[in-house]
N, CA, C and O atoms as a Tinker XYZ file with bonds, in Angstrom:
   272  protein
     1  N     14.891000   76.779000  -74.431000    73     2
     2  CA    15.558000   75.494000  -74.351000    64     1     3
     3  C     14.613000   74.512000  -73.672000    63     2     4     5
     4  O     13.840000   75.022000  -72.861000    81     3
     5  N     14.534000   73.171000  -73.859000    73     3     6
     6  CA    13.554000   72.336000  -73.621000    64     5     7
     7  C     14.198000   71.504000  -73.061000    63     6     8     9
     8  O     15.265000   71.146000  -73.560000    81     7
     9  N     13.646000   70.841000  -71.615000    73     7    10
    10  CA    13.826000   69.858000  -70.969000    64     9    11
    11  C     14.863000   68.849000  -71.325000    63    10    12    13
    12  O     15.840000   68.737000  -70.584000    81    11
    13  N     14.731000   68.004000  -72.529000    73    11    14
    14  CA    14.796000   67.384000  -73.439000    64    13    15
    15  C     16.874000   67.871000  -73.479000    63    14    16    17
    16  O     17.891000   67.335000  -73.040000    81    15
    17  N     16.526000   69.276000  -74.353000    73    15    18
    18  CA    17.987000   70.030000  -74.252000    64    17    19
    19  C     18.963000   69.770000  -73.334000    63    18    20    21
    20  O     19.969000   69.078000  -73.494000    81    19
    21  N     18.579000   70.414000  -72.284000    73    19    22
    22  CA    19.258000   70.301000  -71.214000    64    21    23
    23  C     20.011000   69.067000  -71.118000    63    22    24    25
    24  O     21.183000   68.803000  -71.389000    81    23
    25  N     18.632000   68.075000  -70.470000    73    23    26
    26  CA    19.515000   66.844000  -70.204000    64    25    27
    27  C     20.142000   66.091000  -71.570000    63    26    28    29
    28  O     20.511000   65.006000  -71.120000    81    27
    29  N     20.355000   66.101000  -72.551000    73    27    30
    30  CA    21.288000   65.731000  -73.517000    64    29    31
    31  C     23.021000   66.617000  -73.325000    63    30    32    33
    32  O     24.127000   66.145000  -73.586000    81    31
    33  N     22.780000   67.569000  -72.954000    73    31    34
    34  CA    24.046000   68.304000  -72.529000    64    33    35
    35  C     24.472000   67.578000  -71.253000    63    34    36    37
    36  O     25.595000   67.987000  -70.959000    81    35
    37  N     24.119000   66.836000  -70.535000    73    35    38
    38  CA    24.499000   66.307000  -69.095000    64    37    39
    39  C     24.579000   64.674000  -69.500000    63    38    40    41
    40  O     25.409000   63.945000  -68.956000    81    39
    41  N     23.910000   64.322000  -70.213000    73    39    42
    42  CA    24.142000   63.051000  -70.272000    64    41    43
    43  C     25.460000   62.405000  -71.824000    63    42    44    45
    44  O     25.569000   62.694000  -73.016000    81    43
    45  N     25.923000   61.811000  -71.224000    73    43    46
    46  CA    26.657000   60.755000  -71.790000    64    45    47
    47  C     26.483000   60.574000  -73.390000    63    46    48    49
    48  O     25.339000   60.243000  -73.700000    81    47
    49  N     27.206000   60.694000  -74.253000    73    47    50
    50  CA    26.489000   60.097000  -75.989000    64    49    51
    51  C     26.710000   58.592000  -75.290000    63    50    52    53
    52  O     27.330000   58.242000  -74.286000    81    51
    53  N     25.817000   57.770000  -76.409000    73    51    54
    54  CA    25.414000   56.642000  -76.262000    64    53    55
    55  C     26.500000   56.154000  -77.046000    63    54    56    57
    56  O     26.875000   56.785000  -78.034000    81    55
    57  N     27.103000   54.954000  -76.651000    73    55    58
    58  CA    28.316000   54.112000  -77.615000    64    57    59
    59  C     27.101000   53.185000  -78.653000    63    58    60    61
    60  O     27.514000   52.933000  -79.785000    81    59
    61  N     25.690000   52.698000  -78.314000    73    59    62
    62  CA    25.940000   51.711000  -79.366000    64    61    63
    63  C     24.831000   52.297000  -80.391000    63    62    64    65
    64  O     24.214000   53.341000  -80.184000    81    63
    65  N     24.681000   51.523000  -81.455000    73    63    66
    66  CA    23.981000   51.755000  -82.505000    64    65    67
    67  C     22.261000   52.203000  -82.095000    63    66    68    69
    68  O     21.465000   53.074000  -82.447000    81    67
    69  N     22.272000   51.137000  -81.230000    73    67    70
    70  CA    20.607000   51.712000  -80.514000    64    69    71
    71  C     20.046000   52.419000  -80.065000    63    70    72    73
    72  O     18.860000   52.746000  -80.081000    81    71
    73  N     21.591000   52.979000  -79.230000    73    71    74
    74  CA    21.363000   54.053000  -78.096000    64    73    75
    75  C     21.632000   55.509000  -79.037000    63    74    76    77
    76  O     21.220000   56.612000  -78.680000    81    75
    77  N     22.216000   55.317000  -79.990000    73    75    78
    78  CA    22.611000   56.665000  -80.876000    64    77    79
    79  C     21.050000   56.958000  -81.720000    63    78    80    81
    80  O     20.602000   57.987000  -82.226000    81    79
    81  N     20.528000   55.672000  -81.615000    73    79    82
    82  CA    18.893000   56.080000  -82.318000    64    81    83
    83  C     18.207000   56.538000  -81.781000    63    82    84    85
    84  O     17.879000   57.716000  -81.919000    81    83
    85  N     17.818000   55.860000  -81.091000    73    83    86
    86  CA    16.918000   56.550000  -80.266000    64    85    87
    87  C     17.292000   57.937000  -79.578000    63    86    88    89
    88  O     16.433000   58.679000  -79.101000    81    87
    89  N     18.842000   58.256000  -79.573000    73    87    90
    90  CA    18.853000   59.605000  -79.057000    64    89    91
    91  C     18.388000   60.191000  -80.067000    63    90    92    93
    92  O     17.167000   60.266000  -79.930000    81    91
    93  N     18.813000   60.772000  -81.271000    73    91    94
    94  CA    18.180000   60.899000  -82.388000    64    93    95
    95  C     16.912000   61.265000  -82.818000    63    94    96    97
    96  O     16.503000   62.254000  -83.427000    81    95
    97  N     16.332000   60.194000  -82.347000    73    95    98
    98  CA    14.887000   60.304000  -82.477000    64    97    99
    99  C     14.448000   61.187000  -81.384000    63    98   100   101
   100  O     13.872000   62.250000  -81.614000    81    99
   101  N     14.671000   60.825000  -80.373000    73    99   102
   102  CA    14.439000   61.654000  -79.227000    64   101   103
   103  C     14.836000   62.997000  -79.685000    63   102   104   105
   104  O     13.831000   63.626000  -79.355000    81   103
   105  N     15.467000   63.684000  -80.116000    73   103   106
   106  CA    16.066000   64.869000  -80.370000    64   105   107
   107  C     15.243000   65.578000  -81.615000    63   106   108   109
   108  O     15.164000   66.802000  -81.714000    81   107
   109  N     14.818000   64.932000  -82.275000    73   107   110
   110  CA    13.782000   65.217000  -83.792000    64   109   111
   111  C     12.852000   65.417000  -83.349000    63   110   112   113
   112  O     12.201000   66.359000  -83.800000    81   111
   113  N     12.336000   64.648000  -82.268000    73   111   114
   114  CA    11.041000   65.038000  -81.625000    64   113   115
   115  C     10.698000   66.128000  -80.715000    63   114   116   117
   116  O      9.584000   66.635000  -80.585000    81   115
   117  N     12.089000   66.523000  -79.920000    73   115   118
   118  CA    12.044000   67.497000  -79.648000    64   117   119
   119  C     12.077000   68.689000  -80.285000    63   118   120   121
   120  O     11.381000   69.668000  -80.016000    81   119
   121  N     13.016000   68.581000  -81.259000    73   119   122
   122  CA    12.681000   69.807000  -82.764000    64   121   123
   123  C     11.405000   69.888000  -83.650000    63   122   124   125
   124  O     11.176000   70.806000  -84.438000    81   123
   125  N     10.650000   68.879000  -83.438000    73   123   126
   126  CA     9.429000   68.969000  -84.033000    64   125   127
   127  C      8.460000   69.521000  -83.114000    63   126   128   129
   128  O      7.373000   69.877000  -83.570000    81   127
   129  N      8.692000   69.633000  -81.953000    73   127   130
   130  CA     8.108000   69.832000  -80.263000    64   129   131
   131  C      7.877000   71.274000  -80.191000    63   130   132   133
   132  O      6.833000   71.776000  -79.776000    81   131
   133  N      9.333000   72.193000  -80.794000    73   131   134
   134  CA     9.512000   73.172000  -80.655000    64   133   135
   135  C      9.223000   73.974000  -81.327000    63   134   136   137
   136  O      8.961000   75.110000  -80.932000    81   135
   137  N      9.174000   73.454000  -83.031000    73   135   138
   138  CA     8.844000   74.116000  -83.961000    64   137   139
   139  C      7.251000   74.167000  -84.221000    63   138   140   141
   140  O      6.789000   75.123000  -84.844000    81   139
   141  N      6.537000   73.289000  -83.814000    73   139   142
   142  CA     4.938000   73.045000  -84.100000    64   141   143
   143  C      4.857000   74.534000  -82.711000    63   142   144   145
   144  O      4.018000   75.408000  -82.927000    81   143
   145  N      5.428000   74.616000  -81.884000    73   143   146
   146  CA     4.771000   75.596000  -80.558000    64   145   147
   147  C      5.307000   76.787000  -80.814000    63   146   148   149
   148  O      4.860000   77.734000  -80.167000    81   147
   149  N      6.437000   77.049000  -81.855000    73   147   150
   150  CA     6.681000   78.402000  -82.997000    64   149   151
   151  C      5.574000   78.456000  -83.790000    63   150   152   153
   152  O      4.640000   79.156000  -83.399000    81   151
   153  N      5.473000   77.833000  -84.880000    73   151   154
   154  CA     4.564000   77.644000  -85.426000    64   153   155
   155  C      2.994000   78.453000  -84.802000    63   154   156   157
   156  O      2.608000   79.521000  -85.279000    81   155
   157  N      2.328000   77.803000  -83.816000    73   155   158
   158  CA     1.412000   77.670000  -83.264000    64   157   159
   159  C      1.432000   79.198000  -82.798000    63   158   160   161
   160  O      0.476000   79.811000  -83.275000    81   159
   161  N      2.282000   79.991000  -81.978000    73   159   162
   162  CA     2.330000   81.136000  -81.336000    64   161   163
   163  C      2.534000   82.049000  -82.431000    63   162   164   165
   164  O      1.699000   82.952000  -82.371000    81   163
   165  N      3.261000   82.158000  -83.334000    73   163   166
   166  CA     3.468000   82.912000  -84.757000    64   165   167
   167  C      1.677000   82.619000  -85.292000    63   166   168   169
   168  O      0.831000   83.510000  -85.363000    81   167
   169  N      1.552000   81.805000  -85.469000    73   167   170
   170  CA    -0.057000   82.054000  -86.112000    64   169   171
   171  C     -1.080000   82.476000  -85.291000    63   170   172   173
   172  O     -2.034000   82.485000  -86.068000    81   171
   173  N     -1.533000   82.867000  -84.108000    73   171   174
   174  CA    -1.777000   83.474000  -83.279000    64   173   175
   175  C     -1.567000   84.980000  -83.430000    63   174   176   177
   176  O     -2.450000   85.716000  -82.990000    81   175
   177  N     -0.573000   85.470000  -83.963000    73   175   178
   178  CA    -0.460000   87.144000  -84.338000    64   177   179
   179  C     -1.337000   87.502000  -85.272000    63   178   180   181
   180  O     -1.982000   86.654000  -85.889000    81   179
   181  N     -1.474000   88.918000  -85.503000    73   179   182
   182  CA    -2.318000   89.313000  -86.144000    64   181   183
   183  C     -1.484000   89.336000  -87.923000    63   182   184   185
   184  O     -0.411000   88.771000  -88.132000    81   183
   185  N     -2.215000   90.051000  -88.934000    73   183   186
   186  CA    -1.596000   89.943000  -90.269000    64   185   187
   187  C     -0.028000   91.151000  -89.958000    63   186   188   189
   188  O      1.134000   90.986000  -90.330000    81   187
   189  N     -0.537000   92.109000  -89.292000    73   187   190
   190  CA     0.278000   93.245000  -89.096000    64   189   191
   191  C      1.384000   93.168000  -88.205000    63   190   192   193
   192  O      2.392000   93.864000  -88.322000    81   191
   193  N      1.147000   92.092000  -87.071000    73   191   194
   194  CA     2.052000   92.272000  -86.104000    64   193   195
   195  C      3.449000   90.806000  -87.020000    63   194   196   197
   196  O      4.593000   90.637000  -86.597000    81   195
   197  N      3.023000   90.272000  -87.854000    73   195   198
   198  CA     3.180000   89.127000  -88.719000    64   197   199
   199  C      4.103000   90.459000  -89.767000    63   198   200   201
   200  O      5.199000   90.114000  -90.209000    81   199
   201  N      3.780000   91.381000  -89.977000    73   199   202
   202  CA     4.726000   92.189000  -91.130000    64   201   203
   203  C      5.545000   92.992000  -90.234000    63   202   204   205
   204  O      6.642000   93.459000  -90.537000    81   203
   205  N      5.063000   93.103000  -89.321000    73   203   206
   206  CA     5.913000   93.736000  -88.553000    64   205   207
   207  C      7.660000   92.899000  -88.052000    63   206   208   209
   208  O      8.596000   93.578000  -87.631000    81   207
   209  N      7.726000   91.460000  -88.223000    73   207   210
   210  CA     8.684000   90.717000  -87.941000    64   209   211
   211  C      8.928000   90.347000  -89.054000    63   210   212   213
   212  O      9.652000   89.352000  -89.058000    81   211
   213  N      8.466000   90.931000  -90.626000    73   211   214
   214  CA     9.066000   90.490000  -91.199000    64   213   215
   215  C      8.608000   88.850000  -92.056000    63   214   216   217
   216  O      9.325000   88.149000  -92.771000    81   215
   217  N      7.206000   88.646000  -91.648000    73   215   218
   218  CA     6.432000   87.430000  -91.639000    64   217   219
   219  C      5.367000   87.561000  -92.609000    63   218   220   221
   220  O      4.840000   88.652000  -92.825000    81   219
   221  N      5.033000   86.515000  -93.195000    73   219   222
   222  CA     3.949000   86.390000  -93.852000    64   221   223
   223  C      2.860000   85.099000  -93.174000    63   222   224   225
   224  O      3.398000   84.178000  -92.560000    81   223
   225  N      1.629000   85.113000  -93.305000    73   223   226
   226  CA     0.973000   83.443000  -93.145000    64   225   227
   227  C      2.044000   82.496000  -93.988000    63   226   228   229
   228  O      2.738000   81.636000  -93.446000    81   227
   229  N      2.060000   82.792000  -95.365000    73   227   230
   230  CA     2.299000   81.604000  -96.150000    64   229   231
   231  C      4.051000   81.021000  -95.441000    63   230   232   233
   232  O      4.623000   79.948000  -95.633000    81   231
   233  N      4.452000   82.112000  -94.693000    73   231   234
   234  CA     5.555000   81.818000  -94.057000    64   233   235
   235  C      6.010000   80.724000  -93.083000    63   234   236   237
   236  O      7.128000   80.309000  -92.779000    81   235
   237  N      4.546000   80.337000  -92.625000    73   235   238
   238  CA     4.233000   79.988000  -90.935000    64   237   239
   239  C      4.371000   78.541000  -91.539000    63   238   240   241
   240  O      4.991000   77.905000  -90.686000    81   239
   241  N      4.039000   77.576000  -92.791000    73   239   242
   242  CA     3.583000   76.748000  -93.128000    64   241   243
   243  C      5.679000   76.156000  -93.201000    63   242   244   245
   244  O      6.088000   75.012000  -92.999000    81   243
   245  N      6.408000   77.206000  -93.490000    73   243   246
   246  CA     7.633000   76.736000  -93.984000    64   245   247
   247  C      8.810000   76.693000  -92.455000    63   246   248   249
   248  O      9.938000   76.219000  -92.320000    81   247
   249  N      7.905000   77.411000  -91.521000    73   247   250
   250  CA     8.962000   77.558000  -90.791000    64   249   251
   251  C      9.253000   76.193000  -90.172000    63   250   252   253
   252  O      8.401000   75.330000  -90.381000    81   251
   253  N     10.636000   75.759000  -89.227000    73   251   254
   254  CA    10.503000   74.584000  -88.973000    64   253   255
   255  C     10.745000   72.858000  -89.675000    63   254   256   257
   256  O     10.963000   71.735000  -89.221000    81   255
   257  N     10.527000   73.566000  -91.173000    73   255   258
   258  CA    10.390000   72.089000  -91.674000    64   257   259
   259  C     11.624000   70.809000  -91.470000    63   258   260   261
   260  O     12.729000   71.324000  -91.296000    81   259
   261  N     11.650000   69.713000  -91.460000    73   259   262
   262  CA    13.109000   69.000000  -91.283000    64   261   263
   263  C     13.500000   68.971000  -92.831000    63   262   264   265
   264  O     12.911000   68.911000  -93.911000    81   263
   265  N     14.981000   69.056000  -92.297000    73   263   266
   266  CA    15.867000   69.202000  -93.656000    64   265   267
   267  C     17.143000   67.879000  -93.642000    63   266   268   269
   268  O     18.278000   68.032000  -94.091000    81   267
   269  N     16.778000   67.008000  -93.213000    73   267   270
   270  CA    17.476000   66.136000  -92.695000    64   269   271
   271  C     17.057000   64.919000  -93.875000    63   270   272
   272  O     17.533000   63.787000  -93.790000    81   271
């Protein structure tokens, strides 16, 4: 869980249109934050320890992507 996480659970939703954006954004960025440092640590394994979870390389490229 990321910094980011946390304090969105403690803080307030935003009432106006601006404040709902930028949370938003703020929040995408943190999912992009998290998934590039998956990403990054998954490609770091070896080919074997990568089949061993069930993983491929060509896998690493899909994980993460936004579907939004």
């Amino acid at each position: 869980m990321t910094a980011l996480d946390m304090l969105a659970t403690r803080l307030p939703q935003p009432s106006s249109a601006w404040g709902q954006w930028v949370a938003r954004a703020a929040w995408r960025l943190a999912e992009w934050r998290d998934a590039r440092q998956t990403r990054r640590a998954l490609s770091r394994l070896s080919a074997h320890e990568l089949d061993d979870i069930g993983l491929t390389r060509a896998d690493l490229d899909n994980l993460g992507r936004f579907r939004r």
